[in-house]
Residue frames as a rotation matrix with the C-alpha (Angstrom) as fourth column:
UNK 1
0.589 0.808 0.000 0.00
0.808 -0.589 0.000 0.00
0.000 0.000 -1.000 0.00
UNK 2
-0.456 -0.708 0.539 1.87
0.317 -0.696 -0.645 3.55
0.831 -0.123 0.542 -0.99
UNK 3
-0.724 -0.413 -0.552 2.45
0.689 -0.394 -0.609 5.35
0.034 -0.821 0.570 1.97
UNK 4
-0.865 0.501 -0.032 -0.67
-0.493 -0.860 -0.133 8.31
-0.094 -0.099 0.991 1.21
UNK 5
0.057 0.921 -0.386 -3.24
-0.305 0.385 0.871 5.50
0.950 0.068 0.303 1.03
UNK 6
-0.187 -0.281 -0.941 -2.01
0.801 0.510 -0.312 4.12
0.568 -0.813 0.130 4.71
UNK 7
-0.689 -0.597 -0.411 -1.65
0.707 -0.431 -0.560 7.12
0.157 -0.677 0.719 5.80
UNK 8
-0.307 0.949 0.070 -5.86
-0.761 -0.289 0.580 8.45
0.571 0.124 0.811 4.75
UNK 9
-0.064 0.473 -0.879 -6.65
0.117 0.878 0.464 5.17
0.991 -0.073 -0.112 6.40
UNK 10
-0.214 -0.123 -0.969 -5.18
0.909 0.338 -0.243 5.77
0.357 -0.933 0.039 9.99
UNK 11
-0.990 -0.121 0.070 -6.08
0.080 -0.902 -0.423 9.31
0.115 -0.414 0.903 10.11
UNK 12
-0.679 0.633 0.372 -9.56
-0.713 -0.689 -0.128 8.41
0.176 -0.352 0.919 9.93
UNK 13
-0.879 0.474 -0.057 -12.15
0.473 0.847 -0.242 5.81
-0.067 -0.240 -0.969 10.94
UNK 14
-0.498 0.838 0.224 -15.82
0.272 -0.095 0.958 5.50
0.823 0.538 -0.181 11.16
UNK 15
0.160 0.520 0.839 -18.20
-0.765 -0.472 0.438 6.60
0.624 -0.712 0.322 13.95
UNK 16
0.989 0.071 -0.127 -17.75
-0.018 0.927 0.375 2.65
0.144 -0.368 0.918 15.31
UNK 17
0.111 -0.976 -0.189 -13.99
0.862 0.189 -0.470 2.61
0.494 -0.111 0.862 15.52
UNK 18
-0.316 -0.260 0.913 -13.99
-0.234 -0.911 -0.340 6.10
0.920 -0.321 0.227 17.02
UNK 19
0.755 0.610 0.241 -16.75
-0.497 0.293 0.817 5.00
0.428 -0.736 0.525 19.58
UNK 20
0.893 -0.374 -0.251 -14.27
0.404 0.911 0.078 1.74
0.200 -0.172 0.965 20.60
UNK 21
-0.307 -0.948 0.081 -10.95
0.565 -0.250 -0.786 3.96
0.766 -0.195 0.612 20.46
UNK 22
-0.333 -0.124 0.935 -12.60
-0.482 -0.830 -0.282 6.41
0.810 -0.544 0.217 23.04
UNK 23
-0.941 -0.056 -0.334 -13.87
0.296 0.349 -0.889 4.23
0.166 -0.936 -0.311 24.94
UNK 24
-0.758 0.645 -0.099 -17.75
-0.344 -0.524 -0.779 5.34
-0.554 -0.556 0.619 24.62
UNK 25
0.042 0.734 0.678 -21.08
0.631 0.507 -0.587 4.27
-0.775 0.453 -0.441 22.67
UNK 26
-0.690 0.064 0.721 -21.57
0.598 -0.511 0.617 5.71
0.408 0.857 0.314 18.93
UNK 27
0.262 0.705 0.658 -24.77
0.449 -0.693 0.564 7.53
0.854 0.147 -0.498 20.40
UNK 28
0.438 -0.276 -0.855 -22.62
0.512 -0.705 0.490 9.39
-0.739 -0.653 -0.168 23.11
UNK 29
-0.823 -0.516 0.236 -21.03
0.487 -0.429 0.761 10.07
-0.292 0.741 0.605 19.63
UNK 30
-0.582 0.201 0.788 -23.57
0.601 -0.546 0.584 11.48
0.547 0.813 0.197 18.16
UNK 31
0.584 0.757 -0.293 -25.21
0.793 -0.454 0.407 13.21
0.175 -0.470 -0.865 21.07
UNK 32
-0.159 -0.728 -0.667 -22.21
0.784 -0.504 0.363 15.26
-0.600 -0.465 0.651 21.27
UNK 33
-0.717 -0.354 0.600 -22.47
0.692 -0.268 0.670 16.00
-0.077 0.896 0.437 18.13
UNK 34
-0.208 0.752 0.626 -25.88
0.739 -0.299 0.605 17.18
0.641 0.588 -0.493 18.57
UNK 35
0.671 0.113 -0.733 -24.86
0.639 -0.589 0.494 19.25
-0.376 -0.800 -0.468 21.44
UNK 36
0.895 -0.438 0.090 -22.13
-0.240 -0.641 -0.729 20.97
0.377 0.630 -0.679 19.40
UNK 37
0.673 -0.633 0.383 -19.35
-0.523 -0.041 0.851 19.49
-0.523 -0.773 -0.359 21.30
UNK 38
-0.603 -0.543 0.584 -18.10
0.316 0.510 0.800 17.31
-0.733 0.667 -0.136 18.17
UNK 39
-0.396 0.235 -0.888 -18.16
-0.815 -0.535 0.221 18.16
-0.423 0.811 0.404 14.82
UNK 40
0.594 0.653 0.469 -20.22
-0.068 0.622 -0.780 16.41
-0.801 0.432 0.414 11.79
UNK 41
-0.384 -0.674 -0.631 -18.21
-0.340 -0.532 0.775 15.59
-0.858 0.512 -0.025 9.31
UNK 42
0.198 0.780 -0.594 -19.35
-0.949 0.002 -0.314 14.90
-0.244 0.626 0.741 5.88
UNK 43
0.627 0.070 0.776 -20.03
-0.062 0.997 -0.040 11.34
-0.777 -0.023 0.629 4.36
UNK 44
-0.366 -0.856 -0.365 -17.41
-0.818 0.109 0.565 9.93
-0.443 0.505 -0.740 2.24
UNK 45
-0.797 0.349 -0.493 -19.10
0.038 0.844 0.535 7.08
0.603 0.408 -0.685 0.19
UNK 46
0.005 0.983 0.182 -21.75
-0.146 -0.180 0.973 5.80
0.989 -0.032 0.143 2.20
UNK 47
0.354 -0.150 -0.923 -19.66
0.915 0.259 0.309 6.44
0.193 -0.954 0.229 5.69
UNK 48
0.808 -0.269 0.524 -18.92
-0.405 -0.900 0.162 9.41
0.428 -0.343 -0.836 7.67
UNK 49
0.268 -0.925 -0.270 -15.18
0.681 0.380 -0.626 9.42
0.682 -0.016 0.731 8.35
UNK 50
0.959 0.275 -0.072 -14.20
0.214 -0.533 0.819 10.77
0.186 -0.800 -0.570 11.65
UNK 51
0.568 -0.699 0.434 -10.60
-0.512 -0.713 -0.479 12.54
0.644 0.050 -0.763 12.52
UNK 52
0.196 0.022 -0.980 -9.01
0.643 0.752 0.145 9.78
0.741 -0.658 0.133 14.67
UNK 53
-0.819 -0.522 0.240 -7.91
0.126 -0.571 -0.811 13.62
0.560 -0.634 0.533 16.78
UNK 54
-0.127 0.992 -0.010 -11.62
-0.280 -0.026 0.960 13.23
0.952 0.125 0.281 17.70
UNK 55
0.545 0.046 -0.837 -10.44
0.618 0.653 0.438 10.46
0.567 -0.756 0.327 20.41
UNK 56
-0.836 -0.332 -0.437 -8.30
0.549 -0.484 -0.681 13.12
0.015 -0.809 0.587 22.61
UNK 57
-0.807 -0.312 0.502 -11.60
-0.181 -0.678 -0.712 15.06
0.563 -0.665 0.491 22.35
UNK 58
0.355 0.775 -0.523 -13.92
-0.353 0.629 0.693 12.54
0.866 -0.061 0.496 23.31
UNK 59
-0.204 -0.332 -0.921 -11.90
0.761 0.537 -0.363 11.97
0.615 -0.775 0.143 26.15
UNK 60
-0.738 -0.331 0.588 -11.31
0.276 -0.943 -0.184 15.21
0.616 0.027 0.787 26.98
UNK 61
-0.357 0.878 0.317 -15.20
-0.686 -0.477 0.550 15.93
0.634 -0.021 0.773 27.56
UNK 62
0.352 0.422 -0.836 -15.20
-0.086 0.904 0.420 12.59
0.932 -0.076 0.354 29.50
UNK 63
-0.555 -0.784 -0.278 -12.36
0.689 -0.247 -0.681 13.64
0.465 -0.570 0.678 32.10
UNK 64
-0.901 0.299 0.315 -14.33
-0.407 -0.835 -0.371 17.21
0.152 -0.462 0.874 32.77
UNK 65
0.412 0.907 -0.083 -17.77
-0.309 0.225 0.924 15.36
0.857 -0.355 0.374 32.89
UNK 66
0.402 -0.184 -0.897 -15.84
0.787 0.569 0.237 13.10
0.467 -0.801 0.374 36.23
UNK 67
-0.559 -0.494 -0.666 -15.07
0.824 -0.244 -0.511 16.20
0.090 -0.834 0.544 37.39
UNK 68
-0.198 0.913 -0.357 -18.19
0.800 -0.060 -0.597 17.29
-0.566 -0.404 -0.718 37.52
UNK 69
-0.808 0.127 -0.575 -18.47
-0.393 -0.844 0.366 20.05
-0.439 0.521 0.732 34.78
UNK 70
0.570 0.803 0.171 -22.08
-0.208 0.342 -0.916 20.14
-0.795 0.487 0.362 32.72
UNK 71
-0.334 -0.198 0.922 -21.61
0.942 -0.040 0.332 19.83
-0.029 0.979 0.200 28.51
UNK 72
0.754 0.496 0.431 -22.38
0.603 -0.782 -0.154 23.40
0.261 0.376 -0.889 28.76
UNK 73
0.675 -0.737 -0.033 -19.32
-0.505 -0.494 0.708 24.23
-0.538 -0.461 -0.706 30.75
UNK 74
-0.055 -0.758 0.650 -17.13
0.544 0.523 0.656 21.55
-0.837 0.390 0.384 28.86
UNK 75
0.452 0.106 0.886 -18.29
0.853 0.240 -0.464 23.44
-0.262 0.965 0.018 25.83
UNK 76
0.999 -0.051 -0.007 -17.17
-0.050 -0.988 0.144 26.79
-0.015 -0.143 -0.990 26.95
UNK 77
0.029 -0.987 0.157 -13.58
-0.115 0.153 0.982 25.13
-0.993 -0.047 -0.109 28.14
UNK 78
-0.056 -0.433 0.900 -13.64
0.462 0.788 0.408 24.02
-0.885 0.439 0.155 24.42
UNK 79
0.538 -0.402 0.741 -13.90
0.252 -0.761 -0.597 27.23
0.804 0.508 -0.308 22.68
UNK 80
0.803 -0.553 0.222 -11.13
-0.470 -0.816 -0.337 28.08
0.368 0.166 -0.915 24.59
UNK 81
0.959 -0.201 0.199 -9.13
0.090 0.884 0.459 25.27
-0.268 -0.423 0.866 24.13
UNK 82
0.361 -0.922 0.143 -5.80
0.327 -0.018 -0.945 26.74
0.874 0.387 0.294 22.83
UNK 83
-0.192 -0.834 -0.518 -4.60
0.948 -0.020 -0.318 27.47
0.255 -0.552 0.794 26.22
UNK 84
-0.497 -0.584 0.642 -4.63
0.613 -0.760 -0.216 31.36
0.614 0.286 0.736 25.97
UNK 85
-0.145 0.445 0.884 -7.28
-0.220 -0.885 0.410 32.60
0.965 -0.135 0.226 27.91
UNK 86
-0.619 -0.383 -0.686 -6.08
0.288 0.702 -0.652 31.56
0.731 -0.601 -0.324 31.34
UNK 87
-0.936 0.180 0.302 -8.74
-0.288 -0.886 -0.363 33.87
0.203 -0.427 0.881 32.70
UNK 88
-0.156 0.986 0.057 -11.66
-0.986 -0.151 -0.075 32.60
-0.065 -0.068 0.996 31.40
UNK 89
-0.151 -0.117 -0.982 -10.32
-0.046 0.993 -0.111 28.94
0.988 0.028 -0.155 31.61
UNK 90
-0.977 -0.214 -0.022 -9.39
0.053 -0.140 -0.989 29.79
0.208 -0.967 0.148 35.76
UNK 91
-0.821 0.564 0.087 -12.84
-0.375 -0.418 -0.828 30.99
-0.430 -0.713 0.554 35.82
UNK 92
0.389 0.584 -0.713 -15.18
-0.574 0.759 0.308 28.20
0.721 0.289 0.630 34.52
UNK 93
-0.044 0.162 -0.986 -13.25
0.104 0.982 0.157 26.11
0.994 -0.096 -0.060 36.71
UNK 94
-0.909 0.388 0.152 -13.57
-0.230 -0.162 -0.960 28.27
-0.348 -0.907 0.236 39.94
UNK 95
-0.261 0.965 -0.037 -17.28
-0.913 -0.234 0.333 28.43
0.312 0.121 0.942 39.32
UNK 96
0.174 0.572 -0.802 -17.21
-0.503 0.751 0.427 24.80
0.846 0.329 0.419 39.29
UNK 97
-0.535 -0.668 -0.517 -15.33
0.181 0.508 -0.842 24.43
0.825 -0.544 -0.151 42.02
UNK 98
-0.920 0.097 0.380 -17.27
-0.383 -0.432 -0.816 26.33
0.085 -0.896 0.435 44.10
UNK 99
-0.025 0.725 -0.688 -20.29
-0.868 0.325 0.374 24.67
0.495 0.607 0.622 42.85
UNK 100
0.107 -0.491 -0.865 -18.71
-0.178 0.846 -0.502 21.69
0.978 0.208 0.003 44.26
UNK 101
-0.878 -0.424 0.221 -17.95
-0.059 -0.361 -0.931 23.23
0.475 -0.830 0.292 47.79
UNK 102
-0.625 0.632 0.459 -21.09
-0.778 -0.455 -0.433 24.03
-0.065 -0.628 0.776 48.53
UNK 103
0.362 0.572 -0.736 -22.37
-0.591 0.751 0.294 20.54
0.721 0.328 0.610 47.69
UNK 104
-0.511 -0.634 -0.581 -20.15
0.125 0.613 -0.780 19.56
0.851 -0.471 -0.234 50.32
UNK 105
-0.892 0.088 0.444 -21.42
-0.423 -0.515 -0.746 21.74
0.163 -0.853 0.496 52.54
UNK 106
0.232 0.958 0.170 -24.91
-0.942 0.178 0.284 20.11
0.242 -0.226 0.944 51.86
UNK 107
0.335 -0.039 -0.941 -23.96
0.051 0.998 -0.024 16.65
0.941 -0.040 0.337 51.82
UNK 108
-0.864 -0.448 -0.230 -22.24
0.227 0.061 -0.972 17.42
0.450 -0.892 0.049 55.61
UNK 109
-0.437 0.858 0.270 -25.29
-0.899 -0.403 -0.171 19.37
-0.038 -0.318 0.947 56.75
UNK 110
0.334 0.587 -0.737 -27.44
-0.782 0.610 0.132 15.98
0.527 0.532 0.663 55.27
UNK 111
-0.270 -0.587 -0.763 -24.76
0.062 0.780 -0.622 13.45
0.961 -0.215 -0.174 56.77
UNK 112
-0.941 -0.327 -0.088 -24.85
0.089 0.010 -0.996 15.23
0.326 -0.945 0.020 60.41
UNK 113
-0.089 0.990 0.111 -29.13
-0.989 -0.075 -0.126 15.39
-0.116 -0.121 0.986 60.22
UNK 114
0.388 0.514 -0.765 -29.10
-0.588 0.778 0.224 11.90
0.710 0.362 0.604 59.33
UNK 115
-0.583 -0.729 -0.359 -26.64
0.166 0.325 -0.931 10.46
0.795 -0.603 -0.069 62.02
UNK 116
-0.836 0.259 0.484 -28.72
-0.541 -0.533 -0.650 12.04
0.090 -0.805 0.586 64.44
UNK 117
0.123 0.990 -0.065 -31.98
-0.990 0.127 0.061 10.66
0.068 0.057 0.996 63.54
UNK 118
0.168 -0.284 -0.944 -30.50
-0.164 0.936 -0.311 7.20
0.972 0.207 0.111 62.76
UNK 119
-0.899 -0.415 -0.140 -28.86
0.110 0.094 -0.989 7.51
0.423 -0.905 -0.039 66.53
UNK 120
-0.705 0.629 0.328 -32.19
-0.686 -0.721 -0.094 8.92
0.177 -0.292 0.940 67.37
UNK 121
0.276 0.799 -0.534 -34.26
-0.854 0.459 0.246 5.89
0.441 0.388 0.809 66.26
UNK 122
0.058 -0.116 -0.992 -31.92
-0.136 0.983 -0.123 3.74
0.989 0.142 0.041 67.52
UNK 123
-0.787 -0.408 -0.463 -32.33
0.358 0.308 -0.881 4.53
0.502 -0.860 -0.096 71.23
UNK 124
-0.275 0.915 0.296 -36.25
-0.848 -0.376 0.374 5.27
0.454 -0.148 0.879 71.26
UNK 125
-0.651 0.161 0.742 -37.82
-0.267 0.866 -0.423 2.66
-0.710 -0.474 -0.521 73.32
UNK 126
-0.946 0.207 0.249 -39.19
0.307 0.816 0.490 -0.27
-0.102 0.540 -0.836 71.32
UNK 127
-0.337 0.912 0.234 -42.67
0.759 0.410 -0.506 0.75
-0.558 0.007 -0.830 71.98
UNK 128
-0.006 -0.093 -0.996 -42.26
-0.007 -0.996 0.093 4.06
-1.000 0.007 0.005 70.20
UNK 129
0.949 -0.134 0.285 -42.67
0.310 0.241 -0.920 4.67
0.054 0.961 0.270 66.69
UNK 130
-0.187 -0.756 0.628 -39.08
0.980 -0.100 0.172 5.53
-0.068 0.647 0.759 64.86
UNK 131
0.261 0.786 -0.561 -38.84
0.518 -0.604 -0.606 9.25
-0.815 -0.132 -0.565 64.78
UNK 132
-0.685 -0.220 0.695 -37.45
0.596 0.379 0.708 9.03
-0.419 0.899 -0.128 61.13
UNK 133
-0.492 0.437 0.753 -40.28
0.748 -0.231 0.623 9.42
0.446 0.869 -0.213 59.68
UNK 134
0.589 0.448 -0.673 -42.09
0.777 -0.543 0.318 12.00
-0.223 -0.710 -0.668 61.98
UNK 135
-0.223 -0.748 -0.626 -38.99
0.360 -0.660 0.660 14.28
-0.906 -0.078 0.416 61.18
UNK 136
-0.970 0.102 0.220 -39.23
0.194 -0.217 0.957 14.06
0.145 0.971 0.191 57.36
UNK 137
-0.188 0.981 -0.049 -42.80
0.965 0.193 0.177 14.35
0.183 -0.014 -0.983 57.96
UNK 138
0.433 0.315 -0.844 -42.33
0.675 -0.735 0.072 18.00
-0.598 -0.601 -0.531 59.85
UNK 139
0.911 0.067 0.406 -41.13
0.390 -0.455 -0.801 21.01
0.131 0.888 -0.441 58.03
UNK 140
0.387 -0.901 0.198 -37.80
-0.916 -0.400 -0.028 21.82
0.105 -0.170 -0.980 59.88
UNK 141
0.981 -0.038 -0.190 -35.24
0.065 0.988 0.139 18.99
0.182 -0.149 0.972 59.59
C-alpha cells in the first residue's frame, strides 16, 4: 500500500472505531455531536469518516464530565481550548469548584441530620414509633 493510502486510512475511521478507540457508545457520539461538542463531518461514500484527533476530544469531555463540569461548561472550556485565555479557563473552573464546595457543605449538613436521627431511632424505646419518619414528615429537619 503507498504510503498516502495508509496514511488516509489511519487518520480516519468511522463513527464505530472512534466509539471503541474512546472508549464510549456511537450515540454518546452522536449526542455530542448534537450538542455541538463534536463536529459532523461529511459522508465519504456511504460512511462518515471521523478525525481519529476526535479520540483526545472525546476523552477530553469525558475527564471534565468526572469532574463534575455540565456539557455546557465543557463546551465553553472548548472554545477556549488553545490554552490562551487563562482567565476565562481559571474561571469556569472556579465556578465549578465552588459549585462543588457548597455541595459539600450540603452533603455534611445531610450526613450530620441523618446520624442524628439514625442515633435517634436507635435509642427510642421499642414501643415508640421511629422518629425518622415524623422528622421528614415535619417542616424543619
Amino acid at each position: 500500500m503507498p504510503a498516502t493510502a495508509h496514511t488516509a486510512v489511519t487518520e480516519s475511521m468511522t463513527i464505530g472505531r472512534l466509539a471503541r478507540a474512546a472508549g464510549v457508545g456511537v450515540e454518546t457520539i452522536r449526542y455530542y455531536q448534537q450538542r455541538g461538542l463534536l463536529p459532523v463531518p461529511s459522508s465519504v461514500g456511504a460512511y462518515r469518516q471521523y478525525p481519529v484527533a476526535l479520540t483526545a476530544r472525546i476523552r477530553f469531555v469525558k475527564r471534565a464530565q468526572e469532574l463534575g463540569f455540565s456539557l455546557d461548561e465543557i463546551m465553553q472550556l472548548l472554545r477556549l481550548e488553545d490554552g490562551t485565555h487563562r482567565d476565562s479557563i481559571r474561571q469556569v473552573a472556579a465556578d465549578r469548584l465552588g459549585q462543588i464546595e457548597q455541595k459539600l457543605t450540603d452533603l455534611k449538613r445531610m450526613r450530620k441530620t441523618l446520624r442524628h436521627l439514625v442515633a435517634e431511632c436507635e435509642h427510642t424505646r421499642a414501643d415508640l414509633p421511629c422518629p425518622i419518619i415524623a422528622t421528614l414528615t415535619s417542616a424543619s429537619v
